[in-house]
C-alpha positions in Angstrom: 73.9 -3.6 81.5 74.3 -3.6 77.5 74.6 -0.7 76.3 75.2 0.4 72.1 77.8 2.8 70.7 78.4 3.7 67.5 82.0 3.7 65.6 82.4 6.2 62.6 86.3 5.4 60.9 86.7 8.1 58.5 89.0 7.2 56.0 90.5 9.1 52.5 88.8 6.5 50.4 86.4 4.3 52.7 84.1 5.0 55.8 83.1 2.4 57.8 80.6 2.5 60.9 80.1 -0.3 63.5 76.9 -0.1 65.8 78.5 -2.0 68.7 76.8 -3.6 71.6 79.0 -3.3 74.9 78.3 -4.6 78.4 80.8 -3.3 81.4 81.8 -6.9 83.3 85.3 -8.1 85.1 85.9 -8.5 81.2 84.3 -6.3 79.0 81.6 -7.9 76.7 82.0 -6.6 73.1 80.3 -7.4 69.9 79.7 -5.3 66.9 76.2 -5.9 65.8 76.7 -4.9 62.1 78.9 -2.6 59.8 78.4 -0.6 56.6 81.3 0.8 54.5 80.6 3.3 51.6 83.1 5.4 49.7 84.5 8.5 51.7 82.8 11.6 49.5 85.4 13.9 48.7 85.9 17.3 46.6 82.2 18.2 45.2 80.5 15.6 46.9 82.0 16.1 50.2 79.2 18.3 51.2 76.9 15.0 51.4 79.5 13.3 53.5 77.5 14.1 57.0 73.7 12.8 54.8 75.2 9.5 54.2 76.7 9.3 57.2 73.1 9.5 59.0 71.6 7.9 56.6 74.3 4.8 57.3 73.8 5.1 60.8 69.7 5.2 60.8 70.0 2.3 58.5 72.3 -0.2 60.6 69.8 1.0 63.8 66.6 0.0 62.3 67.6 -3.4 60.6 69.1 -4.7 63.9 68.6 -6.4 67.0 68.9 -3.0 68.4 66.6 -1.4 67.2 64.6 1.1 69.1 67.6 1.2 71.3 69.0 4.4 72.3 72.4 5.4 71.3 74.7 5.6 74.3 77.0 8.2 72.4 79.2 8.1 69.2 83.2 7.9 68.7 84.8 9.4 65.1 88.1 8.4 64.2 89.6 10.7 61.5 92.9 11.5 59.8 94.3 15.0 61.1 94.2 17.5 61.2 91.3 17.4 63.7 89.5 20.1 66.6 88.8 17.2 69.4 87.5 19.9 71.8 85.1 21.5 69.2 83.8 18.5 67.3 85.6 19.9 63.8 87.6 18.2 60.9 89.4 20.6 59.8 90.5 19.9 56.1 92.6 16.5 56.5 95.2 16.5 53.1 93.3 12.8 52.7 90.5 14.4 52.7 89.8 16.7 49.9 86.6 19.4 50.2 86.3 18.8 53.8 86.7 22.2 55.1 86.0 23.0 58.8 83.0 20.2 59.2 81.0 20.4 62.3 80.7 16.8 62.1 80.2 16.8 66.4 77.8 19.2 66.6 75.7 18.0 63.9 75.4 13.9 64.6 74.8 15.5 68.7 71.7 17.6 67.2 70.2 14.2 65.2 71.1 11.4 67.6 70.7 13.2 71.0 73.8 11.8 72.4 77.1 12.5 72.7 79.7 12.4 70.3 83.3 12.0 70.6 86.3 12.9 68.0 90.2 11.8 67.5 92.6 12.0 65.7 92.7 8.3 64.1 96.4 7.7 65.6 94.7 9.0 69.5 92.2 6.9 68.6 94.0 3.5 67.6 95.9 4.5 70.8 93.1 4.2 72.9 92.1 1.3 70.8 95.5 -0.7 71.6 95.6 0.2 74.9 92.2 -0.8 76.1 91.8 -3.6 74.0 95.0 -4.7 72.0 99.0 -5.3 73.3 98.7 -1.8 75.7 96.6 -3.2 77.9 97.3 -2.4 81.6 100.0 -0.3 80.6 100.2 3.4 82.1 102.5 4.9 79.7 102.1 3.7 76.5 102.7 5.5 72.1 100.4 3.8 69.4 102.8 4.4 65.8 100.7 4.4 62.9 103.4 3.2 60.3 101.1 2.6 57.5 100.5 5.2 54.6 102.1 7.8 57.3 103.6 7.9 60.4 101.5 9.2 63.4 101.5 8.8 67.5 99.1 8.5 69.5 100.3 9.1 73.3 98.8 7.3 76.4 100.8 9.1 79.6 100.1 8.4 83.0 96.7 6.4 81.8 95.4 8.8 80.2 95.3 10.1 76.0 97.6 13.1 75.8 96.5 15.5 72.8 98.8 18.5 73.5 97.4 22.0 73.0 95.3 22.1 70.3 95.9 18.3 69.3 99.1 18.2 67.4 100.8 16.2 69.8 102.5 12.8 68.6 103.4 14.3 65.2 106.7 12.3 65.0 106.4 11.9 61.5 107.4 15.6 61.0 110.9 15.1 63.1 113.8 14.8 60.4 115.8 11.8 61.5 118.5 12.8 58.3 119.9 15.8 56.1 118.9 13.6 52.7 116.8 11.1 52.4 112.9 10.4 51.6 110.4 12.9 51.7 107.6 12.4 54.1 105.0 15.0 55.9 106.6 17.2 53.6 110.0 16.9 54.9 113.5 15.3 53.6 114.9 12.4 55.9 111.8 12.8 58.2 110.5 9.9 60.5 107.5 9.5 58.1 110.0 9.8 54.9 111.6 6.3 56.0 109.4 4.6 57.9 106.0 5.4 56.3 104.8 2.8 53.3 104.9 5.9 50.6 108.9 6.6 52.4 109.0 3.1 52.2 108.5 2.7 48.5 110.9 6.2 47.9 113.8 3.5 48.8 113.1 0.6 47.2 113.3 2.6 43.8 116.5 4.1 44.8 117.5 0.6 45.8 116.4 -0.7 42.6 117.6 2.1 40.3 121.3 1.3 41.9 120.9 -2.2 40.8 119.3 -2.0 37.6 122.2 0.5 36.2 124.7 -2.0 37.3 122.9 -4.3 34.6 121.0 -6.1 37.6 117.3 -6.7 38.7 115.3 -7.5 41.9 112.8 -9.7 42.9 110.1 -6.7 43.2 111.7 -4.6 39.6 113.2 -5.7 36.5 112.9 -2.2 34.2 113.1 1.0 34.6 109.7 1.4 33.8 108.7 -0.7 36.6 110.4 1.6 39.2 107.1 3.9 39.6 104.8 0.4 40.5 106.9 -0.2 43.3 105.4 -0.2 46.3 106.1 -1.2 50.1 103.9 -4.4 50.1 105.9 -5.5 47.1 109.5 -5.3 48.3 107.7 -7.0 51.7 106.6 -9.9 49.6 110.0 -9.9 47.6 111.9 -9.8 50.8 109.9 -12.2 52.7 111.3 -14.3 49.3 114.8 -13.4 50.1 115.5 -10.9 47.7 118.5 -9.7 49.1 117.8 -6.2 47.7 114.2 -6.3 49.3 115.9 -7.4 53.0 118.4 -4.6 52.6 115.3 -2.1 52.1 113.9 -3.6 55.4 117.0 -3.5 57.1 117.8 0.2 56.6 113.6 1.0 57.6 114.7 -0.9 60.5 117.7 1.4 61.6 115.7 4.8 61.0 112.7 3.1 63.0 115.0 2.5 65.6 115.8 6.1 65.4 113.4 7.8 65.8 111.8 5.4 68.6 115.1 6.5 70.7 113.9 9.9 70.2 110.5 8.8 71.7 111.9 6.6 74.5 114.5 9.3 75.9 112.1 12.1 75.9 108.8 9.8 76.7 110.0 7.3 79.0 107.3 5.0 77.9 106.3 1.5 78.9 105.6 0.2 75.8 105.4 1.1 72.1 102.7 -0.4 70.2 103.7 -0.6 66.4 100.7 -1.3 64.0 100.0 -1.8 60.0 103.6 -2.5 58.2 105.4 -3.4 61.4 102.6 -5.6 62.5 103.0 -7.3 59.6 106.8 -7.8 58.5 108.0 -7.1 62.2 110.6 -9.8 61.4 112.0 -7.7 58.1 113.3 -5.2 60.6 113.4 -6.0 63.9 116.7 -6.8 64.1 118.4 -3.7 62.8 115.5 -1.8 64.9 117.1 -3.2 68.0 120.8 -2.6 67.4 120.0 1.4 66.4 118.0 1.2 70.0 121.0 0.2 72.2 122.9 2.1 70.5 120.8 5.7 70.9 118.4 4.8 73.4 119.6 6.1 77.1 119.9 2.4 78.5 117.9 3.0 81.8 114.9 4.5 79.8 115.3 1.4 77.1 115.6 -1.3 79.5 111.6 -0.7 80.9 110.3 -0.5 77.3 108.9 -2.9 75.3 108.1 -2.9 71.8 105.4 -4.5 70.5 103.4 -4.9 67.2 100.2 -4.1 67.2 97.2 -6.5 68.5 94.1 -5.6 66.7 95.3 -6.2 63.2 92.3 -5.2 60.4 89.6 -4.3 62.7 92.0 -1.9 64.3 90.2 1.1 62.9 86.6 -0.2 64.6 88.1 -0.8 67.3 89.8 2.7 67.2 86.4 4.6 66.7 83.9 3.5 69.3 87.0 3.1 71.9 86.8 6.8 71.3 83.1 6.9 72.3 84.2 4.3 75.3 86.7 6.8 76.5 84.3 10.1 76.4 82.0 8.4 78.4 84.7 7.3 81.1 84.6 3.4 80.1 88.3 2.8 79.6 91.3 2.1 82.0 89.3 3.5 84.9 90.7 3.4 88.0 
């Protein structure tokens, strides 16, 4: 039986719903219907954010094939800091004027279904492990690794939040005494493997060379440091820029770092990588393995695989009406 869900992604500059129609076989049937995308309202106009969001919603309903169809239920994927078990965003740093919004509560009362909400790393974690490179796994972490660095945890098949869902903050563990800032930390996780941390090196990089009287493929000037960012030492580095590689390299080791933190304590089956190492995974792979065997416990690294992510750019619908898919009981059931 087809069913539709709705997928509300929640981002700090763009919103995207998916009205998606879903049929339960030996392989699941999927196919978003149709999309809109509008400009996330922040600061003053936050408090029409939930309006257009209806408005969105009632408009992709009515204009498709399903219209007149009930709504099965509704999945939100959001960055943190979230309330999963109360339906309430709670005033993400990406997300300027929303303050305590009853988003769950409030799409329940219009649509007269039910409505789900994660964290947007829980949620690409259920995404990737129903749908993408997790699949059939039992133990699997989702890292975000694009603007920030995030984890979402899959543990004996099923999403772990921790007590009021701040588990998978990895970004926050400081990997070094000095180093980039990131999730308001020096040397964290985030700080060196997170595309602003990312970005923090490649000037320091840069500013080494450029005071020896040298340039690099992605800066020649000083006043080029501050438009450096980590999609242009990626491009210069795919170009062999030797500085660029070197930036990639040493994202590498940390990454291996702080997945040895994650493999020793989690014991996972597979780590599912998505957005910059998705991308480049060849830029660092290599010195990600070597800082692996030599801090990962060898029994715990030998049953782990890691992976880049499967789902690419439609990751983040994927990620929100998986969410909706999960709340009702639709994925990995037994």
């Amino acid at each position: 039986m087809k069913e539709v869900f709705v997928g509300i992604d929640i981002g700090g500059t763009k919103t995207a719903i998916s009205l998606v129609s879903y049929e339960r076989t030996t392989v699941d049937e999927i196919r978003i219907v149709c999309k809109s995308k509008f400009s996330t309202p922040v600061g003053e106009q936050a408090v029409h954010a939930l309006d257009m969001i209806k408005k969105n919603i009632d408009s992709l309903v009515s204009s498709s094939e399903c219209a007149g169809t009930a709504i099965r239920a509704i999945g939100i994927s959001c960055g943190g800091p979230v309330d999963s078990t109360h339906g309430i965003i709670k005033n993400p740093p990406n997300l300027y004027g929303w303050f305590h919004v009853p988003i769950v509560d409030v799409l329940q009362e219009k649509y007269g279904c039910n409505v789900y909400m994660q964290n947007d790393a829980n949620a690409c974690a259920l995404a990737e492990w129903h749908f993408g490179a997790g699949k059939n796994t039992s133990n699997m972490i989702f890292l975000t690794m694009g603007t920030g660095m995030g984890a979402g945890l899959i543990l004996n098949k099923r999403l772990y939040c921790g007590t009021n869902d701040m588990a998978g903050e990895i970004g926050h563990v400081r990997l070094s005494g000095f180093g980039p800032v990131g999730y308001g930390k020096i040397g964290s996780f985030e700080g060196f493997t997170s595309g602003f941390g990312i970005s923090q090196i490649a000037r320091d990089y840069a500013l080494v060379e450029l005071q020896n009287g040298k340039t690099t493929a992605y800066c020649d000037s000083i006043t080029s440091l501050s438009s450096i960012t980590a999609k242009t030492v990626a491009m210069a580095a795919r170009n062999n820029d030797p500085v660029a590689i070197q930036v990639y390299r040493t994202v590498g080791e940390y990454l291996g770092k702080g997945l040895s933190i994650l493999i020793d304590i989690l014991n996972p089956e597979m780590i599912v990588i998505g957005s910059i190492y998705a991308r480049d995974t060849n830029l660092m792979v290599d010195s990600m393995q070597k800082e692996l065997e030599k801090e990962a416990l060898p029994t715990a690294r030998s049953v782990c695989k890691v992976v880049p992510a499967a789902l690419g750019e439609c990751i983040g619908d994927y990620a929100a009406f998986t969410v909706a898919l999960y709340g009702e009981g639709y994925v990995n059931e037994e």
